[in-house]
ZAMI-328602 format. One record per atom (N, C-alpha, C, O): x, y, z; residue in one letter; chain; residue number from 1; atom name. Coordinates in steps of 0.1 Angstrom, whole numbers, plus 5000, padded with zeros to 4 digits. Layout:
<pts>
{pt {X; Y; Z}; "A"; "A"; NUM; "CA"},
...
</pts>
This chain:
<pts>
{pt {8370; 3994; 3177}; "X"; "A"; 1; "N"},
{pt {8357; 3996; 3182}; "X"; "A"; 1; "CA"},
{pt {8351; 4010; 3177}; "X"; "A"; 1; "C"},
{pt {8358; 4020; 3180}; "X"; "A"; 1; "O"},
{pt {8341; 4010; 3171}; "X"; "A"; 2; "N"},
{pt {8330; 4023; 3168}; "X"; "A"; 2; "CA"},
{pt {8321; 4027; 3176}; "X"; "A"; 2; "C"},
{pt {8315; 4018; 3182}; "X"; "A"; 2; "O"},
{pt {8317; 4040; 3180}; "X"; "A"; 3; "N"},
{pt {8305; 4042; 3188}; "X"; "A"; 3; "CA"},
{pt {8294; 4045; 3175}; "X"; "A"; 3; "C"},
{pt {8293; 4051; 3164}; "X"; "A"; 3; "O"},
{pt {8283; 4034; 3186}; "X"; "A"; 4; "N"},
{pt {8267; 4028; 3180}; "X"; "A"; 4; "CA"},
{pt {8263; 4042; 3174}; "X"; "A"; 4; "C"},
{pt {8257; 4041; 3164}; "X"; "A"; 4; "O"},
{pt {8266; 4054; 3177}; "X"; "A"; 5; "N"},
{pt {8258; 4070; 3177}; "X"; "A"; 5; "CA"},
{pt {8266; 4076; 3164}; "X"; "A"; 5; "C"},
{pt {8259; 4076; 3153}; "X"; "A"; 5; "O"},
{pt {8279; 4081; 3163}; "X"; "A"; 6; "N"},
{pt {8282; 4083; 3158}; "X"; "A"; 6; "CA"},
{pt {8295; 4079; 3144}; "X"; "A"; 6; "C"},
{pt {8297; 4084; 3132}; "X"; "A"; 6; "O"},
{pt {8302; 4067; 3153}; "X"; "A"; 7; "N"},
{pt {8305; 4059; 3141}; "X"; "A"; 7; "CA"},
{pt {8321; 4061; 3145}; "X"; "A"; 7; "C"},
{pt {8330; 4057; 3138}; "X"; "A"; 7; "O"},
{pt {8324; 4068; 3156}; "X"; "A"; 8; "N"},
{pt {8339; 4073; 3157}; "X"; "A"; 8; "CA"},
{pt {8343; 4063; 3168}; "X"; "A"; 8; "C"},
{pt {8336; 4057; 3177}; "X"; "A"; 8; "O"},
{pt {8360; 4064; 3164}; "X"; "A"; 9; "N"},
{pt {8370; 4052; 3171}; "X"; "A"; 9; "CA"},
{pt {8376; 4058; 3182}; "X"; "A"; 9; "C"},
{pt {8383; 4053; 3191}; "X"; "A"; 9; "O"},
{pt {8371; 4072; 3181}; "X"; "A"; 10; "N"},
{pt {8378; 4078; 3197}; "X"; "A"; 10; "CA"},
{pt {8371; 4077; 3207}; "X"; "A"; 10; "C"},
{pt {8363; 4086; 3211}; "X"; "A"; 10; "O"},
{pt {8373; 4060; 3211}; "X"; "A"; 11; "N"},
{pt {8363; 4057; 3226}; "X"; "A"; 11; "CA"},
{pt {8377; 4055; 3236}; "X"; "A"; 11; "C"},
{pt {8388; 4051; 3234}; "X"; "A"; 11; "O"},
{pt {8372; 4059; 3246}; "X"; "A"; 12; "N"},
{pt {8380; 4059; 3259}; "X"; "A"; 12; "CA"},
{pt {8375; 4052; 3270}; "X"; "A"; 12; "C"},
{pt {8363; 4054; 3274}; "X"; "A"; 12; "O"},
{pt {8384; 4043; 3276}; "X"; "A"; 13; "N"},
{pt {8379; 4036; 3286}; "X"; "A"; 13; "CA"},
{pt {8377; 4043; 3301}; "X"; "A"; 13; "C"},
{pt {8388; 4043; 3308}; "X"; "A"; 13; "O"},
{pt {8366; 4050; 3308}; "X"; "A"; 14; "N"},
{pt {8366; 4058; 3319}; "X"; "A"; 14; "CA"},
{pt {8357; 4047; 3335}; "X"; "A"; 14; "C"},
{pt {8350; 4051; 3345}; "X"; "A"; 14; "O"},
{pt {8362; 4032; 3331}; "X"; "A"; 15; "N"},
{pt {8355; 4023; 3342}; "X"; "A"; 15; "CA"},
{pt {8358; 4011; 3339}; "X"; "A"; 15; "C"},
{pt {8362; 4009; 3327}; "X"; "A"; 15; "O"},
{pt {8358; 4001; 3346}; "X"; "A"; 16; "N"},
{pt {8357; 3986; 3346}; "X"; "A"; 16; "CA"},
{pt {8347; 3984; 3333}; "X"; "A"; 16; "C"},
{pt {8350; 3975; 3325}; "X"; "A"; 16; "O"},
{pt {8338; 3990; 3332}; "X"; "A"; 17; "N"},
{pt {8326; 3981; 3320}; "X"; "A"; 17; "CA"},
{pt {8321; 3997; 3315}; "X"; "A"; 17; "C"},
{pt {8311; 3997; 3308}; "X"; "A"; 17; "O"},
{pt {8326; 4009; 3317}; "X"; "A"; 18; "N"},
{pt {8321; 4020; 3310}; "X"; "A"; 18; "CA"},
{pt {8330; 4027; 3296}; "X"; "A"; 18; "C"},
{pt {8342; 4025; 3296}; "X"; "A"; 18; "O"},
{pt {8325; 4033; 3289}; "X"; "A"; 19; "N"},
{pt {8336; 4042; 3281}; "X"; "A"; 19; "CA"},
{pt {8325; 4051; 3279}; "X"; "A"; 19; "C"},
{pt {8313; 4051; 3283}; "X"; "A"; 19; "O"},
{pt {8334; 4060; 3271}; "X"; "A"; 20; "N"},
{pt {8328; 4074; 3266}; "X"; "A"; 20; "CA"},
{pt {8337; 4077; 3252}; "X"; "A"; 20; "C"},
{pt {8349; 4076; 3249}; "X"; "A"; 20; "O"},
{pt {8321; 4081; 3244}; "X"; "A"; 21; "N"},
{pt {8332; 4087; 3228}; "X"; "A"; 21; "CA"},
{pt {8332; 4101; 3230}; "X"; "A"; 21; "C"},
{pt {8324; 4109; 3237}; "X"; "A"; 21; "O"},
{pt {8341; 4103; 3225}; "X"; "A"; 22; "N"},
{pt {8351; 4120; 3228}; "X"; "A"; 22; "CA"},
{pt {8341; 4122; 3213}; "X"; "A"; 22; "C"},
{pt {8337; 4133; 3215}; "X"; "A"; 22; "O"},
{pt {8337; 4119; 3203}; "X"; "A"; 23; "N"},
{pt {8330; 4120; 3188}; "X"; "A"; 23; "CA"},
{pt {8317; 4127; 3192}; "X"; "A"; 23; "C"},
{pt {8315; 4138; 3189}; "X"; "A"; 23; "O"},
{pt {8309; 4119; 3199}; "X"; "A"; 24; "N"},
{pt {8297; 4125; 3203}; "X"; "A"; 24; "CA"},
{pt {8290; 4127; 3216}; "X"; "A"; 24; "C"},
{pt {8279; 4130; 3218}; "X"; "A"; 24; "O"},
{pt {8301; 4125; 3225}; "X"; "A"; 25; "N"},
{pt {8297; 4127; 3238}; "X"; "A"; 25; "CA"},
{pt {8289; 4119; 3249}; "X"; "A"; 25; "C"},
{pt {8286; 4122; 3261}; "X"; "A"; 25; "O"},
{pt {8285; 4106; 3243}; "X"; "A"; 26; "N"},
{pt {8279; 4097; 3246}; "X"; "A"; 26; "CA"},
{pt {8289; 4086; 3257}; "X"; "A"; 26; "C"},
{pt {8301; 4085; 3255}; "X"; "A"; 26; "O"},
{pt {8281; 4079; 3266}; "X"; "A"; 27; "N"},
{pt {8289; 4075; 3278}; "X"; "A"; 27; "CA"},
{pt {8279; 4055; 3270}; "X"; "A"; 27; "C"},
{pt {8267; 4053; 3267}; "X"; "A"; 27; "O"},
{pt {8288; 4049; 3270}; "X"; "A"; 28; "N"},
{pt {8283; 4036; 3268}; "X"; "A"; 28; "CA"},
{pt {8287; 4026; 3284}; "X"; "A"; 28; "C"},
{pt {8298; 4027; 3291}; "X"; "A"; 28; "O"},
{pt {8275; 4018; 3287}; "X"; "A"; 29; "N"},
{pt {8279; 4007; 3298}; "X"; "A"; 29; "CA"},
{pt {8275; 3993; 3289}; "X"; "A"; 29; "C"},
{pt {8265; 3991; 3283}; "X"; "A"; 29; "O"},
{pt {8286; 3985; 3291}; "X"; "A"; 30; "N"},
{pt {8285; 3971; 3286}; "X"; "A"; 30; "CA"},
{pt {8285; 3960; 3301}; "X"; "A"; 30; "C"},
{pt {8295; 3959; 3308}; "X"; "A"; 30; "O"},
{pt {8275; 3952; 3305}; "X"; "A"; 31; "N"},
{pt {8272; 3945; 3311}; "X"; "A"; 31; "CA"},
{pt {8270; 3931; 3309}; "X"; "A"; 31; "C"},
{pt {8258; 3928; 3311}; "X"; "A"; 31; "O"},
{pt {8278; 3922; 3305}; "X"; "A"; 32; "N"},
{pt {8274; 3909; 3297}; "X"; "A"; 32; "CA"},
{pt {8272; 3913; 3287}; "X"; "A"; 32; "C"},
{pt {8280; 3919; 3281}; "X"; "A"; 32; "O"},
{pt {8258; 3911; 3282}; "X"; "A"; 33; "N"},
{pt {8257; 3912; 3266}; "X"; "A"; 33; "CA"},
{pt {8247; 3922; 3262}; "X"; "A"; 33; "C"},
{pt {8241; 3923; 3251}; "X"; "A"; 33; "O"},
{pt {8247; 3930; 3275}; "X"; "A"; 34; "N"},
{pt {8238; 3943; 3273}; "X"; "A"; 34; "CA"},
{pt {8247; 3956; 3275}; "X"; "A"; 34; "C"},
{pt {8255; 3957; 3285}; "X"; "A"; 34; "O"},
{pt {8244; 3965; 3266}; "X"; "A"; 35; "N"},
{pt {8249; 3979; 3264}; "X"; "A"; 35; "CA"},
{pt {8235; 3987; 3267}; "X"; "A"; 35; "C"},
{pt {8224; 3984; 3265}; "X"; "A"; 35; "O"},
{pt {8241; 3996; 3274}; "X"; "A"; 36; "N"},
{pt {8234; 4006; 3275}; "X"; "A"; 36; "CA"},
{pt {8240; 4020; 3273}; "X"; "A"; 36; "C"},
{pt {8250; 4025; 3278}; "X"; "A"; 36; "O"},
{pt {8230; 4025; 3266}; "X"; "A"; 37; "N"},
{pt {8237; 4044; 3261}; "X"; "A"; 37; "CA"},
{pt {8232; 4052; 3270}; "X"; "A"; 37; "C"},
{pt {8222; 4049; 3277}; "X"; "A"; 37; "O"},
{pt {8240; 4064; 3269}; "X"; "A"; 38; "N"},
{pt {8237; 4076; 3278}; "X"; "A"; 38; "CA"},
{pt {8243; 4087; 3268}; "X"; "A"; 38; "C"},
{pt {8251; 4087; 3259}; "X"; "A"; 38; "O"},
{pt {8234; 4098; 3277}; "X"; "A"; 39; "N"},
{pt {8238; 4111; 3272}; "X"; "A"; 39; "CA"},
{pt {8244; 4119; 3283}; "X"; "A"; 39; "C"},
{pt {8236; 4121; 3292}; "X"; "A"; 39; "O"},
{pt {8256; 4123; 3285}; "X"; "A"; 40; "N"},
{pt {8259; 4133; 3293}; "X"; "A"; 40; "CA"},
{pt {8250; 4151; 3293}; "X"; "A"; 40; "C"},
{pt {8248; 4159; 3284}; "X"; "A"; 40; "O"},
{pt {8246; 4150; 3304}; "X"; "A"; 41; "N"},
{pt {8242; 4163; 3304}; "X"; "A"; 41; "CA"},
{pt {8250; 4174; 3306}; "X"; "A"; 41; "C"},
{pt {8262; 4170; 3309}; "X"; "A"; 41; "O"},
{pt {8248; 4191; 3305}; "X"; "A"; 42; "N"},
{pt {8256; 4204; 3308}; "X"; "A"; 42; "CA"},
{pt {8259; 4199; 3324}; "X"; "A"; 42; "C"},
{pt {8269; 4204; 3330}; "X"; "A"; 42; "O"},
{pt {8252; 4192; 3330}; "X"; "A"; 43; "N"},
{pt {8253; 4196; 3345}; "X"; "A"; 43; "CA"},
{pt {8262; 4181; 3351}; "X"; "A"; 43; "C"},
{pt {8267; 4179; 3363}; "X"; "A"; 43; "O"},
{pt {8263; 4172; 3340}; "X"; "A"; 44; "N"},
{pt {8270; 4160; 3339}; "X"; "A"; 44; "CA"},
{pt {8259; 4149; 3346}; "X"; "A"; 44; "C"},
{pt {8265; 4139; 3351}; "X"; "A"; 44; "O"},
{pt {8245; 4148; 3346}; "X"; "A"; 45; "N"},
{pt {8240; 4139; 3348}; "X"; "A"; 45; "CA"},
{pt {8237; 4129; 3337}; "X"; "A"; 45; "C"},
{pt {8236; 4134; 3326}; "X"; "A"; 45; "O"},
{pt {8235; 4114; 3338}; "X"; "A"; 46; "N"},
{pt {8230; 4107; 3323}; "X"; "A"; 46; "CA"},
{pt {8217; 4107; 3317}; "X"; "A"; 46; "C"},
{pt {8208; 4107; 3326}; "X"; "A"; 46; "O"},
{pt {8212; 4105; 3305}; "X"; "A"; 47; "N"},
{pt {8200; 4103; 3304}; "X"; "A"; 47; "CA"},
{pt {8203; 4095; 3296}; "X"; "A"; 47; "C"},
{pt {8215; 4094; 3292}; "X"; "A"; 47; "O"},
{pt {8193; 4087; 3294}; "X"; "A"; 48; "N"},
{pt {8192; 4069; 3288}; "X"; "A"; 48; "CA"},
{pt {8185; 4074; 3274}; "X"; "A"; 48; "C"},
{pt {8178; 4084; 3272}; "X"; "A"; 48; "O"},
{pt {8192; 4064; 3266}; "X"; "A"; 49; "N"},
{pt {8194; 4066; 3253}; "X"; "A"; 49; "CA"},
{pt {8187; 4053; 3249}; "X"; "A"; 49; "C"},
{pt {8180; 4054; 3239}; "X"; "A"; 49; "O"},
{pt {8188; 4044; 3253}; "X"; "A"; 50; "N"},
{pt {8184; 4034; 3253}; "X"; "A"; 50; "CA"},
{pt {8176; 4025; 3244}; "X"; "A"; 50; "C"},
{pt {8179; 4015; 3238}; "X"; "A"; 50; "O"},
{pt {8163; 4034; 3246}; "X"; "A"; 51; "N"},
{pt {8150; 4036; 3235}; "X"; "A"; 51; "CA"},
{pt {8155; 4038; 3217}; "X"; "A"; 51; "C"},
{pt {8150; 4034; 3207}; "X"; "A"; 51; "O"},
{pt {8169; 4047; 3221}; "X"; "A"; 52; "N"},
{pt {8171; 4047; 3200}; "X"; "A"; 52; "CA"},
{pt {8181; 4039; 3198}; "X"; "A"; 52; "C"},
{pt {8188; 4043; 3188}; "X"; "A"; 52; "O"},
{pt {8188; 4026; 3204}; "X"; "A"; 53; "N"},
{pt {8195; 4018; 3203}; "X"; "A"; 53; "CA"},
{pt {8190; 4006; 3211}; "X"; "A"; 53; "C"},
{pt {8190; 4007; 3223}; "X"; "A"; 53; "O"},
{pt {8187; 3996; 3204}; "X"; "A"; 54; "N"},
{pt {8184; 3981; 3207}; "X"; "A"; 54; "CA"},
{pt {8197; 3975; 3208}; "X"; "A"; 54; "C"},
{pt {8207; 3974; 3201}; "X"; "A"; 54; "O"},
{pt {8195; 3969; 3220}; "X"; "A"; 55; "N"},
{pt {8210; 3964; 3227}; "X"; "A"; 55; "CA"},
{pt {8213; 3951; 3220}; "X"; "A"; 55; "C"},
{pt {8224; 3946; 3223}; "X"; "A"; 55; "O"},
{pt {8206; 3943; 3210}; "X"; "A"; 56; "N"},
{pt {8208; 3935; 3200}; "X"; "A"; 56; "CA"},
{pt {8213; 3935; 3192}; "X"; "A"; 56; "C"},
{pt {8220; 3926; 3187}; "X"; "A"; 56; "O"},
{pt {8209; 3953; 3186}; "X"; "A"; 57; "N"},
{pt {8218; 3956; 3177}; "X"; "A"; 57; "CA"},
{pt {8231; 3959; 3178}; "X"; "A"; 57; "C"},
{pt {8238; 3960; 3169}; "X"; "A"; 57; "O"},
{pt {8234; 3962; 3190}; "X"; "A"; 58; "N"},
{pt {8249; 3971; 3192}; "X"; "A"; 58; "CA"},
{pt {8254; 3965; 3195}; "X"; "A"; 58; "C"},
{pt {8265; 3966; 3190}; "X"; "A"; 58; "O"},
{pt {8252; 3951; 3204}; "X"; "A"; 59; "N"},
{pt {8264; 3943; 3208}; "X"; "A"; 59; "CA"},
{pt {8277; 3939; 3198}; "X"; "A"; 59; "C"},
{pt {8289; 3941; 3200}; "X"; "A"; 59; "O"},
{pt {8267; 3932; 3185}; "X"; "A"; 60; "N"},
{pt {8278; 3928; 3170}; "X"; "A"; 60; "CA"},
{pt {8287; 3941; 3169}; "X"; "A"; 60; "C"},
{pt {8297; 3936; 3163}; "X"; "A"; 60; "O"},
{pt {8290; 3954; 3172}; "X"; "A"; 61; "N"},
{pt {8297; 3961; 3174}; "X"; "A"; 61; "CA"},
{pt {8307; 3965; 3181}; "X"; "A"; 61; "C"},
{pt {8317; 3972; 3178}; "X"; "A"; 61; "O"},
{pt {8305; 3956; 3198}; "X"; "A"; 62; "N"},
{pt {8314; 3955; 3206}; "X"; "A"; 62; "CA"},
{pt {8315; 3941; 3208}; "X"; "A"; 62; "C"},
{pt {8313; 3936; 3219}; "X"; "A"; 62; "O"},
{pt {8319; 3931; 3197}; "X"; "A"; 63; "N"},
{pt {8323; 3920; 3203}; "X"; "A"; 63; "CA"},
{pt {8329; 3917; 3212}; "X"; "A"; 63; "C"},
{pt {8325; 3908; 3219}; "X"; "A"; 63; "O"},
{pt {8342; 3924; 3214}; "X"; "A"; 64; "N"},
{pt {8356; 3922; 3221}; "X"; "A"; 64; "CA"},
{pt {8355; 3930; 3234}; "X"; "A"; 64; "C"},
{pt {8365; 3932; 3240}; "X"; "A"; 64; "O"},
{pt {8343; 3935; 3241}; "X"; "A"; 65; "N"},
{pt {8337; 3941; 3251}; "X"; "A"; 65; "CA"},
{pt {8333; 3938; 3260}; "X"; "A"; 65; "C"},
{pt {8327; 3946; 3267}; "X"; "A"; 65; "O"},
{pt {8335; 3923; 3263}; "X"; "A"; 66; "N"},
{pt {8326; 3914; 3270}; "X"; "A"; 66; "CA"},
{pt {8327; 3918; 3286}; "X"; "A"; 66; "C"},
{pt {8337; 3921; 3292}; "X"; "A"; 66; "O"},
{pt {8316; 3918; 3291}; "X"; "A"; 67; "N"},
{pt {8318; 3926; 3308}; "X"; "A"; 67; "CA"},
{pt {8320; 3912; 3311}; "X"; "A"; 67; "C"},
{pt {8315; 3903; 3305}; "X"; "A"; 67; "O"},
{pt {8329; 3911; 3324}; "X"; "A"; 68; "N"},
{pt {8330; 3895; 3329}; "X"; "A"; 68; "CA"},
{pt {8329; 3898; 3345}; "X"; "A"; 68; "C"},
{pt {8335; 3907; 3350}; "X"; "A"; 68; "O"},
{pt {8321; 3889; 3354}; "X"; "A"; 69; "N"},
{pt {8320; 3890; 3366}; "X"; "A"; 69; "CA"},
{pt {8332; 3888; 3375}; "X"; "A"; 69; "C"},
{pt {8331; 3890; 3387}; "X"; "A"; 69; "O"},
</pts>
């Protein structure tokens, strides 16, 4: 698995359907067949990333990611 942002394999699993790359600091949620990015803030809140990654594109990236109810 690569992160969509930076391209690095040091992702870590920190939830049922979250991870975070240790590469660029970015927190990914996979929900069915939607990802969604974030940015960690200095003060640890997220901001949505969203907008520079189309969740159509990123999925082909996390095939093996599938969130399941």
């Amino acid at each position: 698995m690569k992160c969509p942002n930076c391209g690095s394999k040091d992702i870590g699993k920190i939830g049922s359907h979250q991870f975070y790359c240790w590469g660029c600091f970015i927190e990914l949620t996979v929900n069915g067949e939607k990802m969604s990015v974030y940015q960690v803030e200095e003060d640890g809140t997220l901001s949505s990333l969203d907008d520079l990654f189309c969740g159509e594109e990123a999925v082909p990236e996390f095939p093996q990611i599938q969130a399941t109810s």
